[in-house]
Every structure is written in structure tokens, then in C-alpha cells.
Rosetta silent file (secondary structure, phi, psi, omega in degrees, C-alpha in Angstrom):
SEQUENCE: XXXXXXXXXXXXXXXXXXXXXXXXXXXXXXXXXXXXXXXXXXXXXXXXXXXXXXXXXXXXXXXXXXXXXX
SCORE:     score description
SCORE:     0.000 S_00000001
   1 L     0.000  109.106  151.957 -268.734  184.795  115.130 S_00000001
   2 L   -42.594  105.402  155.568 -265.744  184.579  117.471 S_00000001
   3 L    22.365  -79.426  139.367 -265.357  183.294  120.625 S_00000001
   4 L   -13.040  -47.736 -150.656 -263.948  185.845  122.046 S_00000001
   5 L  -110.524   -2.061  170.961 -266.506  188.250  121.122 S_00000001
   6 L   -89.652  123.135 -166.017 -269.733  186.014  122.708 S_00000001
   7 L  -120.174   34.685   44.098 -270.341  187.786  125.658 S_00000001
   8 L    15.215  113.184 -160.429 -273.178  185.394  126.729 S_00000001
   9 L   -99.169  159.678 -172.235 -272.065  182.521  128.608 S_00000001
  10 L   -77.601 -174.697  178.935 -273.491  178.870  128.136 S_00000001
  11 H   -70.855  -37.981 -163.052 -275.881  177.115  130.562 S_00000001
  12 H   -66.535  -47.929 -178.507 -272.750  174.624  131.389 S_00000001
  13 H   -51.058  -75.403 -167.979 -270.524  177.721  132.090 S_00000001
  14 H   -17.500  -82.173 -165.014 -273.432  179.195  134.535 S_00000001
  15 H   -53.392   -5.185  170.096 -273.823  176.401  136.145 S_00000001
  16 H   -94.921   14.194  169.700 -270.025  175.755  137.143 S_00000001
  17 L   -99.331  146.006  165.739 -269.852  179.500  138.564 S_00000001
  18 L   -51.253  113.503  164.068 -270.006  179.826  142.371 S_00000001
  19 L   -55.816  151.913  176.282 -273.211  181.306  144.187 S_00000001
  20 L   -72.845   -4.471  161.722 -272.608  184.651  146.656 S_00000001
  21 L  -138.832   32.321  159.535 -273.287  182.082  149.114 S_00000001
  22 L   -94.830  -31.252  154.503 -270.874  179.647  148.353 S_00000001
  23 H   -63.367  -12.364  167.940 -268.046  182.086  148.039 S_00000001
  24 H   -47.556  -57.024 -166.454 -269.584  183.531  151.240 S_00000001
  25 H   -78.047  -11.593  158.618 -268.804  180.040  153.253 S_00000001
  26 H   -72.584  -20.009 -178.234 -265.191  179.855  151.235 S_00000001
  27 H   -84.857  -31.998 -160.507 -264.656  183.347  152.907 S_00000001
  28 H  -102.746  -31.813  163.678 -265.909  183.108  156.351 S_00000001
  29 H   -31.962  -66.314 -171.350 -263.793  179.589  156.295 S_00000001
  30 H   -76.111  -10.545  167.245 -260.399  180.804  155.552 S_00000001
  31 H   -58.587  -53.749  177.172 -260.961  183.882  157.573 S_00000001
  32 H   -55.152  -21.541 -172.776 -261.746  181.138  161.034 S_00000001
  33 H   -63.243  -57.281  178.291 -258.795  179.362  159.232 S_00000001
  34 L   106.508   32.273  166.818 -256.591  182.614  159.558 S_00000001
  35 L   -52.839  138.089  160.791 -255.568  182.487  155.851 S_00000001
  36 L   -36.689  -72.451  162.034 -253.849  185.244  154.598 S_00000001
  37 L  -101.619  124.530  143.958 -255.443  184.865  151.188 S_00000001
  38 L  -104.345  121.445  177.051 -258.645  183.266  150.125 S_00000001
  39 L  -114.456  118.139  178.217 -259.294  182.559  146.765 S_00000001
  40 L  -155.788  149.426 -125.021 -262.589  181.034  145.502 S_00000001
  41 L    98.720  147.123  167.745 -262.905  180.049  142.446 S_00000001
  42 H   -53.192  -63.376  175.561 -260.996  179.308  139.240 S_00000001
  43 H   -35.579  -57.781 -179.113 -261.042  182.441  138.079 S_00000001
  44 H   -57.433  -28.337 -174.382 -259.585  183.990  141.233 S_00000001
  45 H   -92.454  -15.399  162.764 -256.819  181.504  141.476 S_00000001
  46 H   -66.937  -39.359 -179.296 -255.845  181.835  138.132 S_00000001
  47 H   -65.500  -30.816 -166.667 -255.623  185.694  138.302 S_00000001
  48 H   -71.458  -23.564  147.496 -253.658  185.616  141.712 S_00000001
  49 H   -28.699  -53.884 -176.212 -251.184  183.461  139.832 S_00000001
  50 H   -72.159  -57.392 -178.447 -251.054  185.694  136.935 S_00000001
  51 H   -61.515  -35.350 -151.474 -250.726  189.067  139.163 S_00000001
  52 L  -101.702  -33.114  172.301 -248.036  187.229  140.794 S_00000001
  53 L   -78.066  -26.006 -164.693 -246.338  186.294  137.603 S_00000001
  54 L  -166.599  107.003  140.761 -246.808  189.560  135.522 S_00000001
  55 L   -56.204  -37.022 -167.966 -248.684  192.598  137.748 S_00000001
  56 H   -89.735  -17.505 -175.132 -248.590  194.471  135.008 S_00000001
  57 H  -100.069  -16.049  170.106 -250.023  192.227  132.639 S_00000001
  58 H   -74.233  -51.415  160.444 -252.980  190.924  135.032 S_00000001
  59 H   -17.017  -72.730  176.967 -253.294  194.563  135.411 S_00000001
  60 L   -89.533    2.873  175.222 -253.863  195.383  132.006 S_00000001
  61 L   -99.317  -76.128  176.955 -256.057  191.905  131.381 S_00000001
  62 L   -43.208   -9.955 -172.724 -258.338  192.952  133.984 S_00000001
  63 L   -98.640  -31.433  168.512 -258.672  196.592  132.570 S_00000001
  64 L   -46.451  -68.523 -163.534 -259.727  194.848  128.966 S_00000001
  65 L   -74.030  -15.341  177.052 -262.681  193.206  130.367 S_00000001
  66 H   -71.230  -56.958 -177.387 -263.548  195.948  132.107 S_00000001
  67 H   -69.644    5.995  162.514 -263.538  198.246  129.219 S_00000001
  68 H   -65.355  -18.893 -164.812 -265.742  195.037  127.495 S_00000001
  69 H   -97.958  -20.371  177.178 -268.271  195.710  129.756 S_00000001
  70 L   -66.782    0.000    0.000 -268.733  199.301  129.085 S_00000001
């Protein structure tokens, strides 16, 4: 089986993803902060990277997984 194609994530992945109410308290920080942008997570800071390097190609990487999920 590929990689790729295991859409079941491990326990060790779970447990490194962020709870709704730990990005909650990364959110209501940088808002008291005045940040422009908050990003939290890996994920997020990789894509805002990506979108910044290639819109069109974060663009069409986000539209993949989307049609993965359907």
C-alpha cells in the first residue's frame, strides 16, 4: 500500500495535532497581540509559505485533498 493513499493517520500523528482549544488560545493571543496573521500549527505555516510562494499551486494542493475527502 502507499503512503500516500493511507488516509488514516497514526496514534503519533494524532497526538502531535493541536486541540480546538489550543488553536483557540493561539488565536485569541495574536488577536490581543494585534497580529495581522496567526498561524497555528505546522500545517498552517507551511501552507501560508507555500500560498506565498506559488498561489496557484497551494491553490490547487488544497483542492486535491479536498477532492480526497469526497
Amino acid at each position: 500500500m502507499d503512503v500516500a493513499d493511507n488516509k488514516e493517520i497514526s496514534k503519533e500523528q494524532f497526538s502531535r495535532l493541536l486541540t480546538p482549544k489550543e488553536v483557540a488560545k493561539i488565536i485569541v493571543k495574536g488577536i490581543e497581540n494585534d497580529q495581522i496573521r496567526v498561524l497555528a500549527g505546522k500545517d498552517s505555516k507551511i501552507m501560508d509559505k507555500l500560498y506565498r510562494l506559488s498561489p496557484r499551486r497551494a491553490s490547487d494542493l488544497i483542492a486535491d485533498k479536498m477532492k480526497d475527502l469526497i
